[in-house]
N, C-alpha and C positions, 0 to 999 in steps of 0.2 A: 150627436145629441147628448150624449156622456159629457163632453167638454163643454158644450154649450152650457148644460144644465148646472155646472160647476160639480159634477158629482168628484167624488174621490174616494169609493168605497168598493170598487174592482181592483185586486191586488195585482193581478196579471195585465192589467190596463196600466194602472201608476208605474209598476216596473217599465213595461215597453219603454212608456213616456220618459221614464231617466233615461232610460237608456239611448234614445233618439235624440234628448236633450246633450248627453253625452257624445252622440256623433257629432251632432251639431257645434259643440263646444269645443270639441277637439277639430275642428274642420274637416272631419273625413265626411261628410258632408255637406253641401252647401243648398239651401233650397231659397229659390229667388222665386218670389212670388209678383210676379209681372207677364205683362202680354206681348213678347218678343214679336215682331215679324222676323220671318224667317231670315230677314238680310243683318236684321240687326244681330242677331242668335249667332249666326255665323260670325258679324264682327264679332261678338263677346267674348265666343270660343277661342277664335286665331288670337286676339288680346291675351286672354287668360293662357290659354299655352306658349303664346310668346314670352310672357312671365314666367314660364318655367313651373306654373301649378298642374297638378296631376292628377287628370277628371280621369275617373274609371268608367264612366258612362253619363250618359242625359238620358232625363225621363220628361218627357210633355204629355202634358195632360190639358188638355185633348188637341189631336192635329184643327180638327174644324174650330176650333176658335184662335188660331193661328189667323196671322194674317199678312200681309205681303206689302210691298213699295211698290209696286209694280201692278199697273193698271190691267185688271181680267174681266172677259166680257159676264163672266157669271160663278159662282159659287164652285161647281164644278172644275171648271178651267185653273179659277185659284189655290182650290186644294192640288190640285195637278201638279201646279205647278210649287206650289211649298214641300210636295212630297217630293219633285225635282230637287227640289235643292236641300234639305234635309240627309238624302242622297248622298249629295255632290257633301256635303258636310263631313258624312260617315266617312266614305272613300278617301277623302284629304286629309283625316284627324288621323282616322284607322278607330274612332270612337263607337262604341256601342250607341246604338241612339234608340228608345225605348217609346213609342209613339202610342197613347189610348187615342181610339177612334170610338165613333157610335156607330150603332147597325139603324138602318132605317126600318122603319114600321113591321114591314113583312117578313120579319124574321121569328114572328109568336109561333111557325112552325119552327123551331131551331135554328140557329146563325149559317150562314155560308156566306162565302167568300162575295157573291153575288149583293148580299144586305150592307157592305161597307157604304154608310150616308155619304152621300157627296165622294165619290171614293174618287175620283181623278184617277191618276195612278198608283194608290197606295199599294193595292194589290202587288200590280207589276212590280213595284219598286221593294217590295220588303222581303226578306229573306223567309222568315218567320211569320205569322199569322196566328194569333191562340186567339181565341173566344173564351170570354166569359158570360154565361147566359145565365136566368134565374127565373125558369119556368111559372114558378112562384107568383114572379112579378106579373106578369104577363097574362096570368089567371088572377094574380087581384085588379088589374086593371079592367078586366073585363067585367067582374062581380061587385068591384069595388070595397071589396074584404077590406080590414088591417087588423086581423089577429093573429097575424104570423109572425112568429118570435124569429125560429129558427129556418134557415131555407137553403136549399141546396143551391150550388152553384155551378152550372154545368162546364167543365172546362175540355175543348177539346180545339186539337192542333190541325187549321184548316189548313195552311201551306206550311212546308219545308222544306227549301233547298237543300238542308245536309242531313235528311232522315224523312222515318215516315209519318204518312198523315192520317186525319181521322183518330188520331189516339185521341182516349176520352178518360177522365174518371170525374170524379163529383166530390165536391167536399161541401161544408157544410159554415152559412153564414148566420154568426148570431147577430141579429139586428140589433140588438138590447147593448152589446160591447162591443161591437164591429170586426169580433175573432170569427177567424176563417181556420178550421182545422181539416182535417180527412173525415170524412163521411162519418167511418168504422170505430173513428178514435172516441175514447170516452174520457182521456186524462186530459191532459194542459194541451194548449193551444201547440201547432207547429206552423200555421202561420197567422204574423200578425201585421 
């Protein structure tokens, strides 16, 4: 909403923004805004690493609007199966591959592994698991409030194959500038 509005009067905002305009410029970055299926994403990748460029990682946002060449009887089945091969992606690159999911409805009691929407195999298939929750939301949807500026954001680690789970802390999201810091913090953002 900041950008949309063309504001330019958050100091910590306009920095970030060089500075991501600056990854971006310098290509340690690259953000392709398009709707890969998962077949094409894999050619793109083996392409671009056959060129000799040097991805640190992929980030998608979000698996369920991914989509496949490959004919699936139902919504389900086809997330399964892009979490398959996403997979098969990681394993062949050896690339980090960074996937947002949604939780389905019945998660206003807090997220579990159980709420991944359409989950196919996501579960099974990811190493890692974190939840972002935002209680907030979830109580204004019911009230249909919007006078919440500031809202916590519940983050906590529902699977991990190389550690443990259930770790939780809460940091705090300003709706008004899209900064995300630690709860307790009262200086400058730490994340943005």
């Amino acid at each position: 909403s900041y950008i949309r509005a063309g504001r330019t009067d958050i100091e910590a905002l306009e920095t970030g923004k060089r500075r991501l305009q600056g990854l971006v410029d310098s290509q340690r970055i690259k953000i392709i805004d398009r709707n890969y299926s998962v077949e094409e994403l894999y050619r793109l990748i083996t392409y671009l690493l056959g060129k000799g460029e040097r991805i640190g990682g992929i980030f998608i946002d979000y698996i369920q609007r991914m989509r496949t060449e490959r004919k699936t009887q139902d919504k389900r089945t086809e997330i399964a199966h892009i979490s398959d091969q996403v997979l098969q992606i990681a394993k062949e690159t050896g690339l980090p591959i960074i996937l947002g999911a949604q939780l389905n409805r019945e998660a206003s009691d807090g997220p579990s592994l159980t709420n991944l929407k359409e989950a196919g195999n996501l579960e099974e298939d990811a190493n890692t698991v974190i939840s972002v929750y935002c209680p907030k939301r979830e109580e204004e949807e019911r009230e249909r409030a919007e006078s919440f500026t500031d809202v916590d954001l519940d983050i906590t680690v529902l699977k991990n194959r190389e550690g443990a789970v259930n770790v939780k802390t809460t940091l705090s999201w300003s709706r008004r500038t899209g900064v995300i810091k630690d709860k307790e913090q009262r200086g400058p953002a730490t994340y943005k």
